[in-house]
C-alpha positions as CSV (number, residue, x, y, z in Angstrom):
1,X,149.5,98.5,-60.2
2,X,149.1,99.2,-56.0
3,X,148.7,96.9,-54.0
4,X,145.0,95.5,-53.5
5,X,142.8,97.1,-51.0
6,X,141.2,94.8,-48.1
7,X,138.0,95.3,-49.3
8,X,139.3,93.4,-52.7
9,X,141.2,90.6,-51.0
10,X,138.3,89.7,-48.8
11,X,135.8,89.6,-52.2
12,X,138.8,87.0,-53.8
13,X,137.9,84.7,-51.3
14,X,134.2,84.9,-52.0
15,X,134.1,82.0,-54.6
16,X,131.8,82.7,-57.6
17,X,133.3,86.1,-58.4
18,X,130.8,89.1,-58.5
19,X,127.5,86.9,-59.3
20,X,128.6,84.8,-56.3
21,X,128.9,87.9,-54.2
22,X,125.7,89.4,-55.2
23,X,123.7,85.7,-54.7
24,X,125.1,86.0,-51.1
25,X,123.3,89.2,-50.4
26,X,120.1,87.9,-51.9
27,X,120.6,85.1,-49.3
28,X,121.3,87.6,-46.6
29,X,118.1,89.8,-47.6
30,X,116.0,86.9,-48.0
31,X,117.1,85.7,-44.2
32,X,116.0,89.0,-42.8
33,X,112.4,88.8,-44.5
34,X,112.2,85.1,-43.2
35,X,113.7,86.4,-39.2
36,X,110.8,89.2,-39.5
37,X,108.0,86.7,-40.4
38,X,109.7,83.8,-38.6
39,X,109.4,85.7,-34.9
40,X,105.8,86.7,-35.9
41,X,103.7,84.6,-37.7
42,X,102.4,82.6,-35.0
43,X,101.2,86.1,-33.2
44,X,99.7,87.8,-36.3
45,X,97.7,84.7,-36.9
46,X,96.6,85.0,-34.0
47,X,96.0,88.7,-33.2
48,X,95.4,90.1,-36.8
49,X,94.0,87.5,-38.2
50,X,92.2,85.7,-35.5
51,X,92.2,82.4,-35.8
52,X,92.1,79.5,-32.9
53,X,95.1,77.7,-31.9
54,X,94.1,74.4,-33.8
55,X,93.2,76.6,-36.8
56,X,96.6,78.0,-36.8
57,X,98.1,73.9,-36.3
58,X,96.1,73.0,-39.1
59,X,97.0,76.4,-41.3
60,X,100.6,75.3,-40.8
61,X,101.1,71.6,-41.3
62,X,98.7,71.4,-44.4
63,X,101.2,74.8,-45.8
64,X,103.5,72.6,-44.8
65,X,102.5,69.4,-46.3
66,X,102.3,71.0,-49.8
67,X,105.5,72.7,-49.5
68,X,106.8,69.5,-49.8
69,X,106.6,69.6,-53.7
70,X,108.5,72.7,-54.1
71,X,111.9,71.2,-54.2
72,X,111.5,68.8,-56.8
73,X,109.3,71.1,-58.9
74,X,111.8,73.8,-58.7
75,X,114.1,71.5,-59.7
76,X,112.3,70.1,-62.7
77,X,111.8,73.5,-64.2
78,X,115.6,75.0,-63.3
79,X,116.8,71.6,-65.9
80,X,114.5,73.4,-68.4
81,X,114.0,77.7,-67.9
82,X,117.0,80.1,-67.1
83,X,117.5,79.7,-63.7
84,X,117.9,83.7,-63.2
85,X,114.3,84.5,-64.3
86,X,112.8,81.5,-62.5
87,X,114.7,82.6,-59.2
88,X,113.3,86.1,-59.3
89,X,109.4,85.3,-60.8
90,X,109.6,83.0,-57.4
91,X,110.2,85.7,-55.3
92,X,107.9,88.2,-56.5
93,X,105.5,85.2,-55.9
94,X,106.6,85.0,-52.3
95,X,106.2,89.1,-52.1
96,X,102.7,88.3,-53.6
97,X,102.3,85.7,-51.0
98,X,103.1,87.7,-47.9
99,X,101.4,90.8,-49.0
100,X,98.0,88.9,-49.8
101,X,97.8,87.3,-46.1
102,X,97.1,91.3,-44.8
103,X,93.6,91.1,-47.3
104,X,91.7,88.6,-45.7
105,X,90.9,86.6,-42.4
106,X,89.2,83.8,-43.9
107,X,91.0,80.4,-43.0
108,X,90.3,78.5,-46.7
109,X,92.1,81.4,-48.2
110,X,94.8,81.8,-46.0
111,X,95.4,78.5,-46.3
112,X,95.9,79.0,-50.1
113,X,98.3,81.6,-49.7
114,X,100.4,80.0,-47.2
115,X,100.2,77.1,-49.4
116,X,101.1,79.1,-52.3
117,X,104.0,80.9,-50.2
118,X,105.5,78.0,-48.7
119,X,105.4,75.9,-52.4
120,X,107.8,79.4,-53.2
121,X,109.8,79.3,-50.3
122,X,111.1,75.4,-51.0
123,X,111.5,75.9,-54.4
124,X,114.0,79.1,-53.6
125,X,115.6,77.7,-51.2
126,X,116.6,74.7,-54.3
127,X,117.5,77.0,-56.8
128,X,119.9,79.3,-54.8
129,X,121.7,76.3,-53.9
130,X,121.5,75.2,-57.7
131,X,122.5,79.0,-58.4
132,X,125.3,78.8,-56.0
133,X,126.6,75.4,-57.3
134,X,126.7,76.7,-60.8
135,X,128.7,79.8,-60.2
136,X,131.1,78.5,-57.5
137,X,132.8,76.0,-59.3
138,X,135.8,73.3,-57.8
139,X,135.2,75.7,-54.3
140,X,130.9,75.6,-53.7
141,X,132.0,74.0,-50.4
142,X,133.7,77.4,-49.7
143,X,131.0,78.9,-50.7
144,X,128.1,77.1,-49.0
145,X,130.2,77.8,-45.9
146,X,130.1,81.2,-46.6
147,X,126.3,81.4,-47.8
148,X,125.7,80.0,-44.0
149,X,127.4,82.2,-42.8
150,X,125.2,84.8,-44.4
151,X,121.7,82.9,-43.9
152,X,122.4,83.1,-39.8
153,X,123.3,86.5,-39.8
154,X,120.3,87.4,-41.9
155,X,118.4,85.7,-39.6
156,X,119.7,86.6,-36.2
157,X,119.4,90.7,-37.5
158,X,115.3,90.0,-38.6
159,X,114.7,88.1,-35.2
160,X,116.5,91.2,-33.4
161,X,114.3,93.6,-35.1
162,X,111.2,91.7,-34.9
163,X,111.6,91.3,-31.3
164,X,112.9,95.3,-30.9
165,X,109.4,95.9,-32.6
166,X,107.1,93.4,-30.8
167,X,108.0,95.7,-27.5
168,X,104.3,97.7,-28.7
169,X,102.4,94.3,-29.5
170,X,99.5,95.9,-31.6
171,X,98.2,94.3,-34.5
172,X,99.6,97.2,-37.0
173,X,103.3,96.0,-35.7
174,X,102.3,92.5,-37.1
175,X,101.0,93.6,-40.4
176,X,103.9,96.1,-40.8
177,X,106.4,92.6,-40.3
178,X,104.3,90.9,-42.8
179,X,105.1,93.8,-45.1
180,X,108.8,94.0,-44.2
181,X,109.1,90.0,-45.1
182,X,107.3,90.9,-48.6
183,X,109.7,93.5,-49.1
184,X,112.8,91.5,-48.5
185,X,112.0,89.4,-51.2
186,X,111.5,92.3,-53.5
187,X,114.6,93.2,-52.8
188,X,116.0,89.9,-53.5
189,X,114.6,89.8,-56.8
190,X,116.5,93.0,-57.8
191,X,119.3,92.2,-56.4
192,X,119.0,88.5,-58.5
193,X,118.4,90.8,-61.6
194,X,121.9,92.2,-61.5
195,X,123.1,88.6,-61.7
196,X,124.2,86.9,-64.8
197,X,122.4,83.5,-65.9
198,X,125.3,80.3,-65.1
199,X,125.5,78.2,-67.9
200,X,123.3,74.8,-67.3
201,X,124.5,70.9,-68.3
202,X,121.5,69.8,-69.3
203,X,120.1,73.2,-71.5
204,X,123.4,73.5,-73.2
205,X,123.4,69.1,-73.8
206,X,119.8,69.9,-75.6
207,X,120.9,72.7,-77.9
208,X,123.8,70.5,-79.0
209,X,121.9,67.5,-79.9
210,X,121.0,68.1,-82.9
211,X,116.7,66.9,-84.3
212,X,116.7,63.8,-86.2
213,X,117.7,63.9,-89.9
214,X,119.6,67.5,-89.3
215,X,122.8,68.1,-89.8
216,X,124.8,70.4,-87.1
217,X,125.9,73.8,-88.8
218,X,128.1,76.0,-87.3
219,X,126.6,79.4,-85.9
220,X,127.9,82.4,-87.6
221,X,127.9,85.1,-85.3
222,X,129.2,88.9,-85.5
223,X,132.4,90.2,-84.6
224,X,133.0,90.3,-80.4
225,X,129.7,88.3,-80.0
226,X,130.1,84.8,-77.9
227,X,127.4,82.3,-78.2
228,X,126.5,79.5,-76.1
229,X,128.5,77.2,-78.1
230,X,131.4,79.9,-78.1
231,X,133.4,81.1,-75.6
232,X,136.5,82.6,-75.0
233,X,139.9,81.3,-72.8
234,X,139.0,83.7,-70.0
235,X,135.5,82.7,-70.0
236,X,136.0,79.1,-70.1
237,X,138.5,79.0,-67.1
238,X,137.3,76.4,-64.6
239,X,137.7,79.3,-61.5
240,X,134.9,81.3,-62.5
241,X,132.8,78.3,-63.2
242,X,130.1,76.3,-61.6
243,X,129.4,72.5,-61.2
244,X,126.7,71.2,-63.6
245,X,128.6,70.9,-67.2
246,X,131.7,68.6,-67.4
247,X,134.7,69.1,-69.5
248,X,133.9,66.6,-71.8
249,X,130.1,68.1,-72.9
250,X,132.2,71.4,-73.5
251,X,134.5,70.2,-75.5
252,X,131.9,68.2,-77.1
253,X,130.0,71.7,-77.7
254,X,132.5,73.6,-79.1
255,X,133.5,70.4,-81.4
256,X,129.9,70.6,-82.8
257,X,130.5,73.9,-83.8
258,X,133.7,74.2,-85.9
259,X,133.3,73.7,-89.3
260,X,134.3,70.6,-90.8
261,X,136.8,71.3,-92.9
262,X,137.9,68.2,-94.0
263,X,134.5,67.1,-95.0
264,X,133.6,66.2,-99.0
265,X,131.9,68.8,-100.7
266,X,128.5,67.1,-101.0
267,X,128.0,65.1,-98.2
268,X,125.8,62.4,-97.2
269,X,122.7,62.9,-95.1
270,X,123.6,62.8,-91.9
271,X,122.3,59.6,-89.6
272,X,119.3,59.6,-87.3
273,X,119.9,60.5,-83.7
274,X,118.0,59.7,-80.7
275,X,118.0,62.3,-77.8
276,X,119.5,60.8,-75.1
277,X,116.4,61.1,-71.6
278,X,118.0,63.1,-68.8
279,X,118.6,60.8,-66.4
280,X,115.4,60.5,-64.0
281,X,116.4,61.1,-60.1
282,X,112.6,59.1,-59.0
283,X,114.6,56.1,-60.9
284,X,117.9,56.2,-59.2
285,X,117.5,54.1,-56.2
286,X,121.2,55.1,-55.2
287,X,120.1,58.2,-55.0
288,X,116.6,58.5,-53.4
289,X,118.2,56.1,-50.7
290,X,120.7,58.7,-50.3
291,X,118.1,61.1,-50.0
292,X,116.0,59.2,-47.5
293,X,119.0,59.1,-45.1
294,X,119.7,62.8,-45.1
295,X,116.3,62.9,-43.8
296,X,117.1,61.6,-40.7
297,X,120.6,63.7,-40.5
298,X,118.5,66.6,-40.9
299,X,117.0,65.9,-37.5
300,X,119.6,68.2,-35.7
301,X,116.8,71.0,-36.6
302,X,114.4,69.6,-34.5
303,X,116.3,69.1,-32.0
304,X,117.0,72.7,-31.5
305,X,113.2,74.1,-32.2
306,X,111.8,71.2,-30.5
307,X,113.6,68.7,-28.6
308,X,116.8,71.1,-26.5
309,X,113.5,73.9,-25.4
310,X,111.1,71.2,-24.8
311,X,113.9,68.9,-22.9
312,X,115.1,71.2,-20.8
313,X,112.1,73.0,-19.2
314,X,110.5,70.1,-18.7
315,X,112.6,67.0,-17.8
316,X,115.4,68.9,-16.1
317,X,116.2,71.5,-13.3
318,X,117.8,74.2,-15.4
319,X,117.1,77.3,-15.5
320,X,114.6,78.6,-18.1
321,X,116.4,81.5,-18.7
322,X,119.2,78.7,-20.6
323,X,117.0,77.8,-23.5
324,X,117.0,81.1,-25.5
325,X,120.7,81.3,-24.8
326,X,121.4,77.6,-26.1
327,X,119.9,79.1,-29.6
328,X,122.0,82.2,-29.3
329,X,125.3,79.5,-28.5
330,X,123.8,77.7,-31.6
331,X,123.8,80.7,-34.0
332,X,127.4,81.9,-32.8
333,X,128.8,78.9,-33.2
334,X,127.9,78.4,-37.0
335,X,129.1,81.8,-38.0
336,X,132.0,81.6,-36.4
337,X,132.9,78.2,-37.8
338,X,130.8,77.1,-40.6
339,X,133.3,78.5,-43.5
340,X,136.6,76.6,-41.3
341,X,134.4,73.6,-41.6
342,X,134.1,73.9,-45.2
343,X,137.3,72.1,-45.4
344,X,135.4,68.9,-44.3
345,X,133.8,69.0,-48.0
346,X,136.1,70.2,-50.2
347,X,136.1,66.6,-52.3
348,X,133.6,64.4,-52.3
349,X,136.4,61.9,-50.6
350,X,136.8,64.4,-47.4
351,X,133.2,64.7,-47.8
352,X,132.7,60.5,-47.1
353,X,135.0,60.4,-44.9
354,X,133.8,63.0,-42.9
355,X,130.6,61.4,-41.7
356,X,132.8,59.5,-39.0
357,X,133.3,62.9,-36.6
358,X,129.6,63.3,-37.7
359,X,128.6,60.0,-36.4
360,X,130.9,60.6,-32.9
361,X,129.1,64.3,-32.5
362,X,125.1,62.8,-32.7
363,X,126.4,60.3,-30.5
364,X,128.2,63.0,-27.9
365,X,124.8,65.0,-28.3
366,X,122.3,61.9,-27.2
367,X,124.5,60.9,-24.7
368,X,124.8,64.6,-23.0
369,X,121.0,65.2,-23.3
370,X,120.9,62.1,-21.5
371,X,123.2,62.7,-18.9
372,X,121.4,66.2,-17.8
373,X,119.2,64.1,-15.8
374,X,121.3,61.5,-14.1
375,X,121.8,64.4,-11.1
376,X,119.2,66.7,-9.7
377,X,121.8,69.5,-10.0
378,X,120.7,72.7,-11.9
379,X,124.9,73.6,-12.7
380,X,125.2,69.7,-13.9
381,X,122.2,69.8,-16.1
382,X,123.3,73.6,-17.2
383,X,126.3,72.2,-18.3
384,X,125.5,69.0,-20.4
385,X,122.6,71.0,-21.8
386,X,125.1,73.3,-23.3
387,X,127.7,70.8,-24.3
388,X,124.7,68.7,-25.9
389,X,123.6,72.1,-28.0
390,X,127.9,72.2,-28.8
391,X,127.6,68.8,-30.1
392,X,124.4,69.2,-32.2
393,X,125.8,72.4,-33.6
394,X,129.1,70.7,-34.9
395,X,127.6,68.2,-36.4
396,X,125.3,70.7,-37.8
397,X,127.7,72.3,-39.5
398,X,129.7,69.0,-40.1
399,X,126.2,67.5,-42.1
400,X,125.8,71.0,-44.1
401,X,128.7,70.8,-45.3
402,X,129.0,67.2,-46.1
403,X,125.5,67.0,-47.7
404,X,126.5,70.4,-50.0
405,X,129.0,68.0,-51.8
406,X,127.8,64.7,-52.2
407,X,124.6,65.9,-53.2
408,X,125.9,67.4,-56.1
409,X,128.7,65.2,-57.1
410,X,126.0,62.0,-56.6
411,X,123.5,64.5,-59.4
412,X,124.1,63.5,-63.2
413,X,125.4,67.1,-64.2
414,X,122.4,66.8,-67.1
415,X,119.4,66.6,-64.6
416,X,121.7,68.4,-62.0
417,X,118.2,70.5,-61.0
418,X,116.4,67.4,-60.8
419,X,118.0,65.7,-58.6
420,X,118.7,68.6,-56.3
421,X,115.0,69.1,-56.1
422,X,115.0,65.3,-55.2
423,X,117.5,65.9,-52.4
424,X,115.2,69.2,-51.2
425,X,113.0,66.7,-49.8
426,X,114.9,65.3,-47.2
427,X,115.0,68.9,-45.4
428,X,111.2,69.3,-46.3
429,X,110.3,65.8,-44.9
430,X,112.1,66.0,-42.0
431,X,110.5,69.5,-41.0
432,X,107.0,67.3,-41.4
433,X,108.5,64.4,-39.0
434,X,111.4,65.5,-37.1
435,X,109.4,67.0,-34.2
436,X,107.0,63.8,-34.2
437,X,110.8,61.9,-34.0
438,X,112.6,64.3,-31.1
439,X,109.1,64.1,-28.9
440,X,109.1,60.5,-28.8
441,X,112.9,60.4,-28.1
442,X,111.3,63.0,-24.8
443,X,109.1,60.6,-24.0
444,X,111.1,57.9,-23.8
445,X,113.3,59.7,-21.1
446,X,117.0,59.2,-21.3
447,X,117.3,56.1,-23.5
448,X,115.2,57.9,-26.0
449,X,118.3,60.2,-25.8
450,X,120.5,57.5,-26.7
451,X,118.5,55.6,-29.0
452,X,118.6,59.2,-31.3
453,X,122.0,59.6,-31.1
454,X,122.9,55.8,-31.5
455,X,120.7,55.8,-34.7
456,X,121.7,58.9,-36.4
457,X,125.3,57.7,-36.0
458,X,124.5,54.7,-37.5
459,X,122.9,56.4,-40.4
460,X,126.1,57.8,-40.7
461,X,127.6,54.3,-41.4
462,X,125.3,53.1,-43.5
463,X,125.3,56.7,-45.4
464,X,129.0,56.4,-45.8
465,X,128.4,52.8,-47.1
466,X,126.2,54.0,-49.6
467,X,128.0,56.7,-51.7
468,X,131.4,54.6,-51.6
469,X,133.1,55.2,-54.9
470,X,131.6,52.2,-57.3
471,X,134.1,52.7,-59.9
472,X,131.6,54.7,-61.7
473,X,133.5,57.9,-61.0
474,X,131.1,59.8,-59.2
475,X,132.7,60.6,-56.4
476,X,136.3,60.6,-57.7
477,X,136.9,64.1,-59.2
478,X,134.0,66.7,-58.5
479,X,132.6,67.9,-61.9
480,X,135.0,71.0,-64.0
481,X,132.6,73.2,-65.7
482,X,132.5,76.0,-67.9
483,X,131.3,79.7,-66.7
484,X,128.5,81.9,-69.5
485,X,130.3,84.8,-68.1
C-alpha cells in the first residue's frame, strides 16, 4: 500500500468519518445562506418590502420570540423520527421560508414566515449539533472545534459576497440574496441526503423493550443483512461512533436478540413489563439550572453585535473605523484557534475545570472595556478596545467548547434530543435578552463594565459548582456508543 496522500491524512482528523465530513459542509453551506441574508435583511425589509423601522423591530423580536420553541421541539421529535429526514424536511422548510418572503409585502404575513423560518432555523441549528454528537463519538469536542471552524468561515465568505453585491443597492440585489439564502439550504438538504442516519439511544431502547405480555424473538434476517439489533465488529467500534447509546444498552440489544438456547422447550409466558418514561429534561432541575446559567455565558454574543460597536462610538474617542475591524479580529481569532481549544473539552473533567480561565477572560474583558475610558486618549482606548474584543473572543471559544461537552454528558443518552433542545434555549434566550443586559451595562458607564464581567465570572463558579461529579457518574466517563454504519 503507498503511503497516504495529504488530502487523506487531513480527512483522518475530521472525527465522524465520511458522514462527519459531509455534515461539516452542510454547516459550511448553511453559514453562507445565513452571511447572505444576515448582511441584508434589515435593507430588503426595508427597500423591497417597505416597511417602517418599528415595523421591522416588531417583525424581528416577535420572529424572534417564537423561535424560541424551536430547540426544544426539535429536540422532542429527533428522540422520536430519524434524525436524517427530520434535518433535511427542516431545511426545505427554511428554503420555503426564504423564498415565500419575495411574494408578499404585507406585515401579518411576513410575520408568519419569519416566524415560520426562524422556528426552522433553531430547530437546525439543535439537530446538527445532535447529528454531530452522534457521529463523532469519544472526539465531538474535536469536532465541534472543527464545525466552528467551518460556521465562521461560511459566514465571513456570505458577508464578503453580500457586501461585494450591495455595491449596486437596488432592490433586485436584495431579492436575489434572499434567493441565494433559500438556495443554500437546498443545498444543504442534498448534501444531508448523502448522509447515513446515526444510531439513536432512545429509538433503539424502544425497539428493544419489548409490549407487555410479548416475548422477545430473535430477528431472522438474510445473509449479509445487519439489523438494528445486529451489527458487526467493524461497525460496532466506538471510533466511528457517536454519543447517545452506552455500552451497556448495546450489549443489552444484542443480548435480546440471540436465541436462548438454554431455554425449556415450552416455556412460560413471559412477565409483564413496564416501559421505562424517557427521562423528562423540564423535570431535571440539575439540568434546567444548568441551562439557565449558560444563558448568561452566552452573553459574549451581545457583546460583540451590541455592546463593543455601541461602546466604542459612543463612550470613547476611538476611531470608528476600529469597530468593523474588532469583528474581523473576532472572526480570525476563532478560526485560527477554536479546534486548539478543543482540548479544553475533551472530558467532561477538562471541561469543569475549564470554566476557571473562562471566569479570568470575562473578567479581563469587563475590566478592559472599562479601562478604555479612564484616558481621553484615542491610542489608549484603541488598544483596550482590542484587547477587550481578545478577551471576549477567548472566552468565546473557551464557553463553546466547554458547553459542547457538558451539555451532552449532563443529557440521559435516552432523551439525549430532549435535553439538547432544552439546552438550545439558553442561546435562544439570551439572543431575546442579551442586548437589553450589555445596554444597561453601557449605561451604567464603567462599573457597568465591571459589574458584567464580575457576574459572568461568577456564573462561572457557581456553574462549575453545579455539574460537580455527584457520584452519579455523569461526568466521569463520556458516553461509548455504537455507530449504524
Amino acid at each position: 500500500m503507498g503511503k497516504p496522500t495529504r488530502a487523506t491524512a487531513f480527512s483522518d482528523r475530521i472525527p465522524g468519518g465520511r458522514d462527519g465530513r459531509r455534515m461539516l459542509i452542510v454547516t459550511f453551506v448553511d453559514r453562507i445562506g445565513s452571511g447572505l441574508w444576515g448582511a441584508t435583511a434589515t435593507l430588503y425589509f426595508t427597500y423591497a418590502a417597505g416597511l417602517s423601522t418599528a415595523a421591522i423591530g416588531v417583525l424581528l423580536a416577535v420572529s424572534g420570540a417564537i423561535g424560541i420553541a424551536g430547540p426544544p421541539v426539535g429536540g422532542l421529535l429527533a428522540d422520536r423520527l430519524p434524525l436524517r429526514p427530520l434535518l433535511i424536511t427542516l431545511q426545505v422548510v427554511r428554503a420555503a421560508a426564504s423564498l415565500a418572503l419575495l411574494t408578499t409585502t404585507d406585515l401579518r404575513l411576513l410575520l408568519a414566515i419569519t416566524s415560520v423560518g426562524s422556528l426552522g432555523d433553531r430547530a437546525v441549528s439543535v439537530l446538527t449539533k445532535l447529528y454531530a454528537t452522534r457521529v463523532a463519538g469519544p472526539d465531538r469536542a474535536r469536532y465541534q472545534a472543527i464545525n466552528r471552524t467551518a460556521m465562521n468561515v461560511g459566514w465571513a465568505v456570505g458577508g464578503l459576497a453580500a457586501a461585494a453585491a450591495l455595491t449596486d443597492g437596488t432592490v433586485t440585489v436584495y431579492r436575489w440574496l434572499l434567493i441565494g439564502d433559500a438556495l443554500s439550504f437546498l443545498a444543504s438538504a442534498l448534501f444531508t441526503l448523502g448522509c447515513a442516519e446515526p444510531r439513536s439511544a432512545s429509538r433503539i431502547a424502544a425497539k428493544s423493550t419489548p409490549a407487555p405480555g410479548e416475548s422477545v424473538q430473535p430477528r431472522k434476517s438474510t445473509p449479509g443483512e445487519s439489523t438494528p439489533e445486529e451489527c458487526t465488529p467493524e461497525e460496532c467500534t466506538p471510533e466511528e461512533s457517536a454519543p447517545g447509546i452506552s455500552a451497556a444498552l448495546a450489549e443489552s440489544a444484542l443480548a435480546n436478540s440471540a436465541p436462548a438456547e438454554s431455554a425449556p422447550a415450552e416455556s412460560s409466558p413471559a412477565p409483564h413489563k413496564t416501559k421505562t418514561p424517557a427521562p423528562n429534561p423540564w423535570r431535571d432541575r440539575r439540568y434546567l439550572a444548568y441551562t439557565a446559567s449558560e444563558a448568561a455565558l452566552f452573553l459574549d454574543d451581545s457583546v460583540f453585535k451590541v455592546g463593543l460597536p455601541l461602546w466604542a462610538v459612543t463612550a470613547t474617542s476611538a476611531p470608528h473605523q476600529l469597530v468593523p475591524l474588532l469583528l474581523v479580529l473576532n472572526n480570525v481569532l476563532v478560526v485560527l484557534f477554536q479546534v486548539p481549544f478543543a482540548r479544553f473539552g475533551a472530558t467532561p473533567h477538562t471541561a469543569r475545570t475549564s470554566l476557571w480561565p473562562l471566569a479570568c477572560a470575562f473578567l479581563l474583558g469587563g475590566a478592559a472595556l472599562a479601562a478604555s475610558t479612564v484616558v481621553d486618549a484615542p491610542w489608549l482606548a484603541a488598544v483596550t478596545l482590542v484587547l477587550a474584543a481578545t478577551a471576549f473572543t477567548v472566552a468565546e471559544m473557551l464557553h463553546a467548547t466547554i458547553s459542547w461537552e457538558l451539555s451532552v454528558v449532563l443529557a440521559p443518552p435516552t432523551a439525549q434530543g430532549a435535553y439538547l433542545g432544552v439546552h438550545g434555549l439558553a442561546q435562544a434566550v439570551q439572543r431575546s435578552a442579551g442586548p437589553l443586559a450589555v445596554t444597561a451595562a453601557i449605561a451604567a458607564g464603567p462599573l457597568g463594565w465591571l459589574g458584567l464581567g464580575a457576574g459572568l465570572a461568577a456564573m462561572c463558579g457557581a456553574q462549575r459548582h453545579l455539574v460537580r461529579d455527584r457520584g452519579d457518574g455523569a461526568l466521569s466517563v463520556a458516553p461509548v456508543t455504537v455507530s449504524e454504519h
